[in-house]
MIDOSE-1310 file (N, C-alpha, C; in nm, 2 decimals, decimal comma, always signed):
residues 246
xxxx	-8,08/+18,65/+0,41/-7,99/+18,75/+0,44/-8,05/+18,89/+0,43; -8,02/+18,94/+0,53/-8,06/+19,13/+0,54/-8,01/+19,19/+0,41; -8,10/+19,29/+0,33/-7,97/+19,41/+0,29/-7,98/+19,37/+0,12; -7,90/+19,32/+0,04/-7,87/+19,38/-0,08/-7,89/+19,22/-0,13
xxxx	-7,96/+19,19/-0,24/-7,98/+19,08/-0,27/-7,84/+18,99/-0,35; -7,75/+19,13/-0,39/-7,61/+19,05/-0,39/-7,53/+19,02/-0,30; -7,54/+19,01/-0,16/-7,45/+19,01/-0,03/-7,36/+19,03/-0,03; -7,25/+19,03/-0,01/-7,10/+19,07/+0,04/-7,08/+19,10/-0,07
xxxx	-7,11/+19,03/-0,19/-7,03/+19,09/-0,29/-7,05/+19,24/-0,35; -7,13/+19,31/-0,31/-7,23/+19,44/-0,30/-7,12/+19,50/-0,25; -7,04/+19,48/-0,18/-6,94/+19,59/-0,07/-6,81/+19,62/-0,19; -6,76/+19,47/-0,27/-6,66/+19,47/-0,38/-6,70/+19,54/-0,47
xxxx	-6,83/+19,53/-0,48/-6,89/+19,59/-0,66/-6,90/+19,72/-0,60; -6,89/+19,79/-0,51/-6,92/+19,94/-0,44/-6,78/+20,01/-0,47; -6,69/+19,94/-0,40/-6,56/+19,98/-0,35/-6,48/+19,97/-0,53; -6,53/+19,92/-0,62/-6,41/+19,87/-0,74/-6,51/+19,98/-0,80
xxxx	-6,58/+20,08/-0,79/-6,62/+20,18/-0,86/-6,54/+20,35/-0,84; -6,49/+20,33/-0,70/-6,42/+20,41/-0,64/-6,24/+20,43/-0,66; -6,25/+20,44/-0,78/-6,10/+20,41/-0,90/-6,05/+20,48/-0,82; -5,90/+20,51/-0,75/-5,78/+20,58/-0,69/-5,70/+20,58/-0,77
xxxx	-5,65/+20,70/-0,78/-5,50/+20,77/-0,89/-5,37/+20,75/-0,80; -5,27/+20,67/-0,83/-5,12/+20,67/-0,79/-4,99/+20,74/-0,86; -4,96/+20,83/-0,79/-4,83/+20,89/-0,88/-4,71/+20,86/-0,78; -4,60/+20,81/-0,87/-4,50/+20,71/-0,83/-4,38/+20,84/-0,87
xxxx	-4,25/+20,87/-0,75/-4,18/+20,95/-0,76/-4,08/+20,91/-0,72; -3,97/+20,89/-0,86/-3,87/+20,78/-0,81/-3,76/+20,81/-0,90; -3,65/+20,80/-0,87/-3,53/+20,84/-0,99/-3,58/+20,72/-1,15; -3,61/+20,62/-1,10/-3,64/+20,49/-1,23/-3,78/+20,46/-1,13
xxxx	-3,82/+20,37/-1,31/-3,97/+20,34/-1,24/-3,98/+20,20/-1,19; -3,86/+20,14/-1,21/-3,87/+19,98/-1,19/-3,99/+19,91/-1,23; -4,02/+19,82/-1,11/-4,15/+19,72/-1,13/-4,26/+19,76/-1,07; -4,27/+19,88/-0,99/-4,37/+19,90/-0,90/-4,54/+19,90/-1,01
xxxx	-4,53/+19,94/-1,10/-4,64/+19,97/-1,19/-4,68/+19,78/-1,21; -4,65/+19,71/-1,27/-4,69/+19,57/-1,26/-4,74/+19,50/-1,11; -4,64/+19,56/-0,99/-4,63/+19,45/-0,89/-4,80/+19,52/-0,84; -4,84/+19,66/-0,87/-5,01/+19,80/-0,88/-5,09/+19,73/-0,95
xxxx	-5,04/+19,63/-1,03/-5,13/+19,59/-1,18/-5,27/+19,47/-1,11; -5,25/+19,41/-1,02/-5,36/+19,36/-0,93/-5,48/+19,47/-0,87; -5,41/+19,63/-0,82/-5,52/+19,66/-0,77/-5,61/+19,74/-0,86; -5,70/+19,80/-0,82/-5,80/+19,87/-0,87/-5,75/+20,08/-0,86
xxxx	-5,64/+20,03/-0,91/-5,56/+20,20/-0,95/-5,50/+20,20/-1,05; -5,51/+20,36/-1,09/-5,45/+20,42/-1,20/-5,28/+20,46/-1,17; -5,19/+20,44/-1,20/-5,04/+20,43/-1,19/-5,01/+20,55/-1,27; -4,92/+20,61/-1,24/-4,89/+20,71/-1,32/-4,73/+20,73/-1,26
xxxx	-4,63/+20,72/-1,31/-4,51/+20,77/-1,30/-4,41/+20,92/-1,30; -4,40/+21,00/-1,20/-4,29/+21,07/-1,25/-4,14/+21,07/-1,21; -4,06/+21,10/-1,27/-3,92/+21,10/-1,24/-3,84/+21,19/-1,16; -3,81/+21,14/-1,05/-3,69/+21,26/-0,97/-3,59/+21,27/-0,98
xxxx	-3,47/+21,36/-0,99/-3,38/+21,35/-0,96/-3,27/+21,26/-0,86; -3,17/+21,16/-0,91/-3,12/+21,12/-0,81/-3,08/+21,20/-0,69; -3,06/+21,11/-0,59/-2,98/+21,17/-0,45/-3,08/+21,31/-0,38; -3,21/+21,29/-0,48/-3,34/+21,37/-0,40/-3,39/+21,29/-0,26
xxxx	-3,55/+21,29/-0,24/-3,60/+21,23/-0,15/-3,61/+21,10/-0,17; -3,58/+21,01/-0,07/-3,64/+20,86/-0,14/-3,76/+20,86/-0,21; -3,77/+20,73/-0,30/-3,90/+20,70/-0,34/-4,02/+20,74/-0,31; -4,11/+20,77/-0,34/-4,24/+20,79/-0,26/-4,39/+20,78/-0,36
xxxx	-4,50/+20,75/-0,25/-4,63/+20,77/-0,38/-4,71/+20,87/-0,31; -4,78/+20,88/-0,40/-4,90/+21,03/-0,36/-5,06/+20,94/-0,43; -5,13/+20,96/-0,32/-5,27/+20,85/-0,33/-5,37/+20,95/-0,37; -5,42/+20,96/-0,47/-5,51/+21,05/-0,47/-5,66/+20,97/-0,48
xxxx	-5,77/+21,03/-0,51/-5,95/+20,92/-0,46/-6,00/+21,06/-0,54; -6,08/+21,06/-0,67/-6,15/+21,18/-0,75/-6,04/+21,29/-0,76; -5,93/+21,28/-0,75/-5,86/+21,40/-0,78/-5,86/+21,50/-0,62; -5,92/+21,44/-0,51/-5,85/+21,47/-0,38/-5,73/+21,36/-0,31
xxxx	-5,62/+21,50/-0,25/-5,55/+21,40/-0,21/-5,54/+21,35/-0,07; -5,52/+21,23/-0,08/-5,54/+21,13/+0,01/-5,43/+21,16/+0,12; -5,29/+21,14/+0,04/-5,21/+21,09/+0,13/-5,09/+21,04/+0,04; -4,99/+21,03/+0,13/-4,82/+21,01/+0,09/-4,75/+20,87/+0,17
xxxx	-4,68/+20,80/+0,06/-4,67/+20,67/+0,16/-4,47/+20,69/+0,13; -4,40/+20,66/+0,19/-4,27/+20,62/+0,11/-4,29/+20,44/+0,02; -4,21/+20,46/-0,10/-4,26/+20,32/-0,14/-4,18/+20,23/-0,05; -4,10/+20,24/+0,01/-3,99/+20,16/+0,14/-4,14/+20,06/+0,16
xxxx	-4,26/+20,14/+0,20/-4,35/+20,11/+0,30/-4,45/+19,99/+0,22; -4,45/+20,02/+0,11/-4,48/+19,91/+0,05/-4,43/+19,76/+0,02; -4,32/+19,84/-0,01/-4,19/+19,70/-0,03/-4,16/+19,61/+0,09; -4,19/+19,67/+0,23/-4,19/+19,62/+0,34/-4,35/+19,53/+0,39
xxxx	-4,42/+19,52/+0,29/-4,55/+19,44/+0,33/-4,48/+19,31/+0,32; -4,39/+19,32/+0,45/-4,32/+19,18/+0,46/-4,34/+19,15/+0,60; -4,31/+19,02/+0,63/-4,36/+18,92/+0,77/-4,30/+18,95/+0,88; -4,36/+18,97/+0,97/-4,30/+18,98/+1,14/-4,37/+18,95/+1,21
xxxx	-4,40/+18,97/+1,34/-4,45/+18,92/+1,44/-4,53/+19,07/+1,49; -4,70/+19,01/+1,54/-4,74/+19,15/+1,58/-4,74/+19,09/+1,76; -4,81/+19,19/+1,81/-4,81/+19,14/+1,99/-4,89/+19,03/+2,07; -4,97/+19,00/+1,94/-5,03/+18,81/+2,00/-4,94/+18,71/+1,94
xxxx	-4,84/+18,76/+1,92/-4,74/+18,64/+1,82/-4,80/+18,64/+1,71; -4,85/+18,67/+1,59/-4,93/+18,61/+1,54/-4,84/+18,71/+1,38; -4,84/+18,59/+1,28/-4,74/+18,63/+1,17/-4,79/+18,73/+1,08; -4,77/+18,85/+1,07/-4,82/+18,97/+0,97/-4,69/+19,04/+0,94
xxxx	-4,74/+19,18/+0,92/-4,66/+19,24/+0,79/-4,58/+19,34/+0,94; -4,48/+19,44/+0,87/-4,41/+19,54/+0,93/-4,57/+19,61/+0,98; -4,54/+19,64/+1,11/-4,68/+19,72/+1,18/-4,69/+19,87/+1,13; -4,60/+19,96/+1,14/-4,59/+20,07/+1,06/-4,65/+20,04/+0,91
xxxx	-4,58/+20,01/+0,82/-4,60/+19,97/+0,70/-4,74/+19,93/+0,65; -4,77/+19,79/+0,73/-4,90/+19,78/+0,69/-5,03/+19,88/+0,78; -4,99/+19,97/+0,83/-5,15/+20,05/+0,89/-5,09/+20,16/+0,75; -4,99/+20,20/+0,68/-4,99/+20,29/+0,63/-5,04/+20,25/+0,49
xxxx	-5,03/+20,12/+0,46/-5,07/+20,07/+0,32/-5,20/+20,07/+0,36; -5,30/+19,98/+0,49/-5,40/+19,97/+0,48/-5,53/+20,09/+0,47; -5,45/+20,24/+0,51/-5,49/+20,32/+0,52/-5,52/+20,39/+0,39; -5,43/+20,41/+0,37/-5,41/+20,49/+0,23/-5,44/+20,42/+0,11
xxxx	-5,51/+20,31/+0,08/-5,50/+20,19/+0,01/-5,67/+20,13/+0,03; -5,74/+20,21/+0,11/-5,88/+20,14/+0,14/-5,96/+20,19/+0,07; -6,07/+20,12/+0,04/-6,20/+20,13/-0,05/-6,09/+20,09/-0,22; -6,00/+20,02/-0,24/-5,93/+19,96/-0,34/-5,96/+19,82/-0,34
xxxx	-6,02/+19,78/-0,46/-6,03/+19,67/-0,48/-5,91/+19,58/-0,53; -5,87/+19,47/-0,49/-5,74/+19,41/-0,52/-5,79/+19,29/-0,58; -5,74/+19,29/-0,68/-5,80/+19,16/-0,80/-5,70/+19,07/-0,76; -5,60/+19,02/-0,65/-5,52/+18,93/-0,65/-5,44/+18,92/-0,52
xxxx	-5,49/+18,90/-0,40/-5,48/+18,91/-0,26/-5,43/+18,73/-0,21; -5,30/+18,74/-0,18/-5,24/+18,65/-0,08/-5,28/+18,56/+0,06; -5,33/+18,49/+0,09/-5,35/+18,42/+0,24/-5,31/+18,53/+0,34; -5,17/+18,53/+0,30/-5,07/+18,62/+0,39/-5,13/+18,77/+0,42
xxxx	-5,11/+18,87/+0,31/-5,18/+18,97/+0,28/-5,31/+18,99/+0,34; -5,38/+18,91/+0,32/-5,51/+18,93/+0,37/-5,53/+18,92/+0,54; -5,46/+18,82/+0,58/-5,43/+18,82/+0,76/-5,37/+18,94/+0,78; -5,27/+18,99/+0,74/-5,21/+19,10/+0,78/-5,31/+19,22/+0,86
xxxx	-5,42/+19,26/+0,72/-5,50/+19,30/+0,71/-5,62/+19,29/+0,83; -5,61/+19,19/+0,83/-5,73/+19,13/+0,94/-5,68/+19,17/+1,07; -5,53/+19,15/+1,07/-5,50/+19,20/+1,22/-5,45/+19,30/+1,26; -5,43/+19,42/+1,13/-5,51/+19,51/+1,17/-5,61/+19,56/+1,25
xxxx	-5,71/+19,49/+1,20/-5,84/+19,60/+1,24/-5,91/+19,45/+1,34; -5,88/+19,32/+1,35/-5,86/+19,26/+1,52/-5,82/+19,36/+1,62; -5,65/+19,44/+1,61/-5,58/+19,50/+1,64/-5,66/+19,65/+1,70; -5,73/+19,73/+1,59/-5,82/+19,82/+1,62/-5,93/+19,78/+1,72
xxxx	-6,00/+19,66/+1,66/-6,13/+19,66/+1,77/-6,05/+19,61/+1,92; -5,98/+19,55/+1,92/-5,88/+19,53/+2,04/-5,86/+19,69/+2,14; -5,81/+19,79/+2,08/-5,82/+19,89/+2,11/-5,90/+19,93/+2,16; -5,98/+19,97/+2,09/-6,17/+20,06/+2,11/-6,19/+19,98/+2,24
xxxx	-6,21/+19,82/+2,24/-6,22/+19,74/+2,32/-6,44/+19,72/+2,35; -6,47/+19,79/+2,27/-6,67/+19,82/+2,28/-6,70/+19,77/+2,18; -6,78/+19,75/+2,14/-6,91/+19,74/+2,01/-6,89/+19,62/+1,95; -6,89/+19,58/+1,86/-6,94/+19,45/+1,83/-6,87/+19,43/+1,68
xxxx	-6,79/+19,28/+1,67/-6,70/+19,25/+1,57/-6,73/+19,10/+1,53; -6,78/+19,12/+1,39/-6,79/+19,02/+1,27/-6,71/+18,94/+1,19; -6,63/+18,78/+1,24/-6,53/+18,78/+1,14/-6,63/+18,65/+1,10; -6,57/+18,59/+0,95/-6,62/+18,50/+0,89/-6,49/+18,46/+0,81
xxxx	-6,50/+18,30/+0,86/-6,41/+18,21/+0,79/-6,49/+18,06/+0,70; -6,40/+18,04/+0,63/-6,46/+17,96/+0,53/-6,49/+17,82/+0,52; -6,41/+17,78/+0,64/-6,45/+17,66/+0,68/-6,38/+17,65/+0,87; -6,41/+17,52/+0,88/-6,38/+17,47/+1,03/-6,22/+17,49/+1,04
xxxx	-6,19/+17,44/+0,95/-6,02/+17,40/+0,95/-5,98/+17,53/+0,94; -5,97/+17,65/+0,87/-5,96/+17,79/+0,87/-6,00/+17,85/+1,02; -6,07/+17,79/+1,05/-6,11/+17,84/+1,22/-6,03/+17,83/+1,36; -6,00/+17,71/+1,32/-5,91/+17,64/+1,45/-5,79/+17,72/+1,48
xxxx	-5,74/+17,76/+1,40/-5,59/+17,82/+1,43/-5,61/+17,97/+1,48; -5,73/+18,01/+1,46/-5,76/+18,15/+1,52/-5,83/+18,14/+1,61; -5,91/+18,01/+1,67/-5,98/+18,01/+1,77/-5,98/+18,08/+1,94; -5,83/+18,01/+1,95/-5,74/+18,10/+2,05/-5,77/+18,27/+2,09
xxxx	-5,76/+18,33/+1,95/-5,68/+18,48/+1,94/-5,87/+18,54/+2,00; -5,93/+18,45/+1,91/-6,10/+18,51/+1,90/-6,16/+18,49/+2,06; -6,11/+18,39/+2,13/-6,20/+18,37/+2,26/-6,10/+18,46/+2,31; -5,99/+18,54/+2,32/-5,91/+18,62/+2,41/-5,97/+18,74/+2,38
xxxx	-6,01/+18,78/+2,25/-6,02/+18,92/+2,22/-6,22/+18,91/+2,34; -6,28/+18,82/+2,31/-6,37/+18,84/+2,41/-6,33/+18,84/+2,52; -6,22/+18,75/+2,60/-6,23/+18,77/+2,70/-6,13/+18,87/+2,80; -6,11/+18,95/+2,71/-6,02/+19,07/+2,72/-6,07/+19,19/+2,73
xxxx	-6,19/+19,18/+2,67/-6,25/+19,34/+2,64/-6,38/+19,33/+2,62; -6,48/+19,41/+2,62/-6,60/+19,38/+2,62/-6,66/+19,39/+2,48; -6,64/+19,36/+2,34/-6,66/+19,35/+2,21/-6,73/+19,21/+2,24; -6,82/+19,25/+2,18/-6,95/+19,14/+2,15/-6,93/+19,07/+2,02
xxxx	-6,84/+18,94/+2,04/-6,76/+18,88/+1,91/-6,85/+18,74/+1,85; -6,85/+18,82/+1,69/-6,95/+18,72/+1,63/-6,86/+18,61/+1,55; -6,81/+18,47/+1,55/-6,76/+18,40/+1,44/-6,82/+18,34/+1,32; -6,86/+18,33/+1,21/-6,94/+18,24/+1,14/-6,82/+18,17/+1,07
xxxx	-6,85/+18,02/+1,08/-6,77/+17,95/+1,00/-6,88/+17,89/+0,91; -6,87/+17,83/+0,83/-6,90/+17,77/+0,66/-6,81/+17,66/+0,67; -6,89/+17,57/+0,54/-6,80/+17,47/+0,56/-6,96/+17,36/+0,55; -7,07/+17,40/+0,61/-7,17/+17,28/+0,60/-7,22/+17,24/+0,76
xxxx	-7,33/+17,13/+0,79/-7,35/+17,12/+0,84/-7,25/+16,98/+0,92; -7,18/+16,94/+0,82/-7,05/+16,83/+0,88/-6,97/+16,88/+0,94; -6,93/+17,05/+0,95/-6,83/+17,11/+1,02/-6,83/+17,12/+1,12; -6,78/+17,08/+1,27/-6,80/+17,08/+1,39/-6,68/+17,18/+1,47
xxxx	-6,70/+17,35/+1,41/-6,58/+17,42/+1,46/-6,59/+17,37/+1,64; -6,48/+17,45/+1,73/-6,47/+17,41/+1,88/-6,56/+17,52/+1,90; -6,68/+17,52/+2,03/-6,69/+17,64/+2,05/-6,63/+17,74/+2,13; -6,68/+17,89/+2,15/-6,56/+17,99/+2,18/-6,56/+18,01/+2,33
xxxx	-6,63/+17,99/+2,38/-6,66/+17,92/+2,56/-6,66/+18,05/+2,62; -6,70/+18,17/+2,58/-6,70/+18,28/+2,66/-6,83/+18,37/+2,63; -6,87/+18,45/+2,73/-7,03/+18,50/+2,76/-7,05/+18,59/+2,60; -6,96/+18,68/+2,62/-6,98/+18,78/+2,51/-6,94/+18,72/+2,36
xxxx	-6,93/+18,59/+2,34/-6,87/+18,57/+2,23/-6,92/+18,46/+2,16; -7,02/+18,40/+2,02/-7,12/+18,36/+1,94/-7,03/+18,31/+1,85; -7,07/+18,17/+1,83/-7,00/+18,09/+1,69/-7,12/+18,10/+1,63; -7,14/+18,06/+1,53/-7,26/+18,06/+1,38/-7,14/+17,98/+1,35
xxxx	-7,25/+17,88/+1,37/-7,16/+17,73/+1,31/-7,22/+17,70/+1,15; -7,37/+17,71/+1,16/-7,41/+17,72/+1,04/-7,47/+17,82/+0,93; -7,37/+17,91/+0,91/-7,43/+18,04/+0,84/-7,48/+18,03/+0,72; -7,55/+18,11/+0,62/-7,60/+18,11/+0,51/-7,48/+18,05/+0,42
xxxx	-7,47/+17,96/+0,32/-7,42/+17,92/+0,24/-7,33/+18,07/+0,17; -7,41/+18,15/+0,15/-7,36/+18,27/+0,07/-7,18/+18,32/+0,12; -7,26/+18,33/+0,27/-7,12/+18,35/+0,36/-7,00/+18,30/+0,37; -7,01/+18,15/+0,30/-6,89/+18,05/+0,25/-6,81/+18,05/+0,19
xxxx	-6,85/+18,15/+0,09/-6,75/+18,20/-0,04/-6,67/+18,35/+0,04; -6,65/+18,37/+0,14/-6,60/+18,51/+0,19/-6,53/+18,50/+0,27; -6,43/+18,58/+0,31/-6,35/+18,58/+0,42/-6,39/+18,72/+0,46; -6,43/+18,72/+0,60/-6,51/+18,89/+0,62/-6,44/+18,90/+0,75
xxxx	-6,45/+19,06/+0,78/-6,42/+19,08/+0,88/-6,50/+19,26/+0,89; -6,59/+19,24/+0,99/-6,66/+19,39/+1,04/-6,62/+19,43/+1,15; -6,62/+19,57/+1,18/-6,59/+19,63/+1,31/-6,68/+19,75/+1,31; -6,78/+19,72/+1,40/-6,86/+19,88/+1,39/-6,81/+19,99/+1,52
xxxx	-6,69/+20,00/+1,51/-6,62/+20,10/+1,59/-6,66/+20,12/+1,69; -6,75/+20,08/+1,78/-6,82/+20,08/+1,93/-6,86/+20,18/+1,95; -6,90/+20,30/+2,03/-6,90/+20,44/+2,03/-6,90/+20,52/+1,93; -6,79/+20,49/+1,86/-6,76/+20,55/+1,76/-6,71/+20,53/+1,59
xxxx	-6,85/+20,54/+1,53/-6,81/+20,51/+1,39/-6,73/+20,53/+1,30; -6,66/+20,62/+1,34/-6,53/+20,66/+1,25/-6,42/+20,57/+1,31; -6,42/+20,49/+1,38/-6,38/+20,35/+1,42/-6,40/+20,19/+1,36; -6,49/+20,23/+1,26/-6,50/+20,14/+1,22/-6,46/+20,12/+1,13
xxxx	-6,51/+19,90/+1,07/-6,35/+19,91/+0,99/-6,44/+19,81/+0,90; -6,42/+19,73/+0,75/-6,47/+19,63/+0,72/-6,39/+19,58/+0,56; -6,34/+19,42/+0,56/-6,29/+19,37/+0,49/-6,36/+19,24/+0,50; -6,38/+19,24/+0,32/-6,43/+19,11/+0,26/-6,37/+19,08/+0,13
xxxx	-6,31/+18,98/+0,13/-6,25/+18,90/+0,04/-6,30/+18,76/-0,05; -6,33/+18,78/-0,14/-6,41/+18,62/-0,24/-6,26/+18,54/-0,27; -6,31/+18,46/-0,26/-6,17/+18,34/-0,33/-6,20/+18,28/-0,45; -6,07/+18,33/-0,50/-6,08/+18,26/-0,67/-6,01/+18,07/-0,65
xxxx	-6,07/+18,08/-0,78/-6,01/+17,90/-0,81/-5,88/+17,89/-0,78; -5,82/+18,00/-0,84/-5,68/+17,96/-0,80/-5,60/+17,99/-0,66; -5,70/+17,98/-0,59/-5,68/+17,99/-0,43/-5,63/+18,12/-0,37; -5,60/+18,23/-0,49/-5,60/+18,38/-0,43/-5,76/+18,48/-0,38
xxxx	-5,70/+18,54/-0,37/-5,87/+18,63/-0,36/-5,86/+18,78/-0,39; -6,00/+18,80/-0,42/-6,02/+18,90/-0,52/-6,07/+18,97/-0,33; -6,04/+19,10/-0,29/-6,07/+19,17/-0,17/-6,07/+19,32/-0,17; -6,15/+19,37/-0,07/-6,09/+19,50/-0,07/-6,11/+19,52/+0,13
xxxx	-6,09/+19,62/+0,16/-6,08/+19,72/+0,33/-6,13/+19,83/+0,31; -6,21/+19,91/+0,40/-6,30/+20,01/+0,42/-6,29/+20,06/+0,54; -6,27/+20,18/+0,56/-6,26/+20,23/+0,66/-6,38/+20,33/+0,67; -6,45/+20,34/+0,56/-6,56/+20,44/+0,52/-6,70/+20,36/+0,61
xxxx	-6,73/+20,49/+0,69/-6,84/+20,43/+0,77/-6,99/+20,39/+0,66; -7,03/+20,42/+0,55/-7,12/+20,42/+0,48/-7,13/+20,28/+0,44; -7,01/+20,23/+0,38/-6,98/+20,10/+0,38/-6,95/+20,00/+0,47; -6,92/+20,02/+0,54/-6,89/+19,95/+0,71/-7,02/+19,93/+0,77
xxxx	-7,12/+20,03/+0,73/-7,28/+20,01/+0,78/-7,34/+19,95/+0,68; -7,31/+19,94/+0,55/-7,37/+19,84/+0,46/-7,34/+19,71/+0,50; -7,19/+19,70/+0,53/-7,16/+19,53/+0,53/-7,18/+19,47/+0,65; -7,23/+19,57/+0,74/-7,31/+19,54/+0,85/-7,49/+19,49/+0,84
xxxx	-7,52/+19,56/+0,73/-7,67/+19,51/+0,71/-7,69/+19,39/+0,65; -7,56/+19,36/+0,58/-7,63/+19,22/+0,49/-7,52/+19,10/+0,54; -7,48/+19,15/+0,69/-7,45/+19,03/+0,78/-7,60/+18,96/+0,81; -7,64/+18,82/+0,85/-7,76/+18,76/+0,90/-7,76/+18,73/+1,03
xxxx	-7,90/+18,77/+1,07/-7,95/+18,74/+1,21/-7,98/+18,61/+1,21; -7,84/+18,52/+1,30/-7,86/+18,39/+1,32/-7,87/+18,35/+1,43; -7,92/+18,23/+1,45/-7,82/+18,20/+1,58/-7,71/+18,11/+1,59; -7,63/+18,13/+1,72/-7,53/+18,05/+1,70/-7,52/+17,98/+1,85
xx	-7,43/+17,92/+1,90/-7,36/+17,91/+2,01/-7,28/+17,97/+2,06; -7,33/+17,97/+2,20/-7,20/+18,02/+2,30/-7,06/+17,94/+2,31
């Protein structure tokens, strides 16, 4: 593998150094501070007056501020339908959590949660519709049910779409049957333990996007999202030059 002799995990250990401050602005403080207790933020509570503004948080990254979410928008990282059919969060909601919420490492990330995320920034390079997109799943059977979405986003747009699936050399994912678009059936072992996803913005790097996720034993995962091009070109380098099939 290119790049950092810790691989993907290099992008977590980067991102969980970059501590974010939350100040929570709410008549009561409820549970929001426990439900925060998974990510890689400092919580801090103050009190409003009732019958003020709704709820809200203020995101701050070194003591600059980031950005303002209503907590509504959090509490709504709940399920719908985005425009491939495909089951994720409130679309508002989740680009405002994913946004304001990146380079945060989350010590305790959902199946759910994590797709949401992913189709996001599917969603983005969809968009841009140029440059070249990295996802990596963890085995064959994790592959199959996105197989569909991945040979349309190639054959939709011109994104030069890379898949690696893991899993070993017994895994026989389908291939993706289109010009611009590469299975890596058998990627570096390393790659196995991760659920990844790269977008090097096509044109334009401030377009780019990158989530990698490790899975714990107990079948959650430890993840973070990046929208920071520094990092988005790191987890670009310590992707491997394989080959794969068409």
């Amino acid at each position: 593998m290119a790049g950092d002799e810790d691989g993907l995990r290099a992008i977590l250990d980067a991102a969980e150094r970059r501590r974010k401050s939350v100040t929570h602005y709410a008549p009561e403080a409820g549970d929001l501070a426990e439900r925060l207790d998974t990510r890689n933020l400092d919580v801090e509570f103050r009190p409003i007056p009732p019958g003020g503004p709704e709820p809200f948080l203020v995101v701050r990254d070194g003591g600059r501020f980031r950005g303002a979410m209503p907590v509504e928008a959090l509490r709504e990282y709940a399920v719908t339908r985005n425009r491939r059919g495909a089951v994720t969060e409130d679309p508002e909601a989740r680009a405002i959590v994913t946004e304001l919420l990146d380079d945060t490492v989350f010590s305790s990330l959902s199946k759910r949660q994590l797709l949401s995320t992913v189709r996001e920034f599917e969603d983005r390079a969809l968009r841009v519709g140029t440059g070249t997109l990295h996802t990596g799943f963890q085995s064959a059977a994790a592959f199959a049910p996105q197989r569909e979405l991945y040979r349309a986003l190639a054959a939709e747009t011109a994104l030069d779409v890379h898949v690696y699936v893991g899993g070993g050399k017994g895994a026989e994912p389908e291939p993706l049957d289109e010009p611009n678009a590469t299975l890596h059936a058998d990627p570096p072992e390393e790659l196995g333990r991760y659920w990844f996803l790269v977008f090097d913005g096509g044109e334009d790097p401030e377009q780019g996007v990158a989530l990698v996720a490790e899975q714990r034993p107990d079948g959650s995962f430890r993840g973070v999202w990046t929208y920071d091009p520094e990092l988005v070109d790191r987890a670009l380098s310590l992707l491997p030059a394989v080959e794969g099939e068409r």
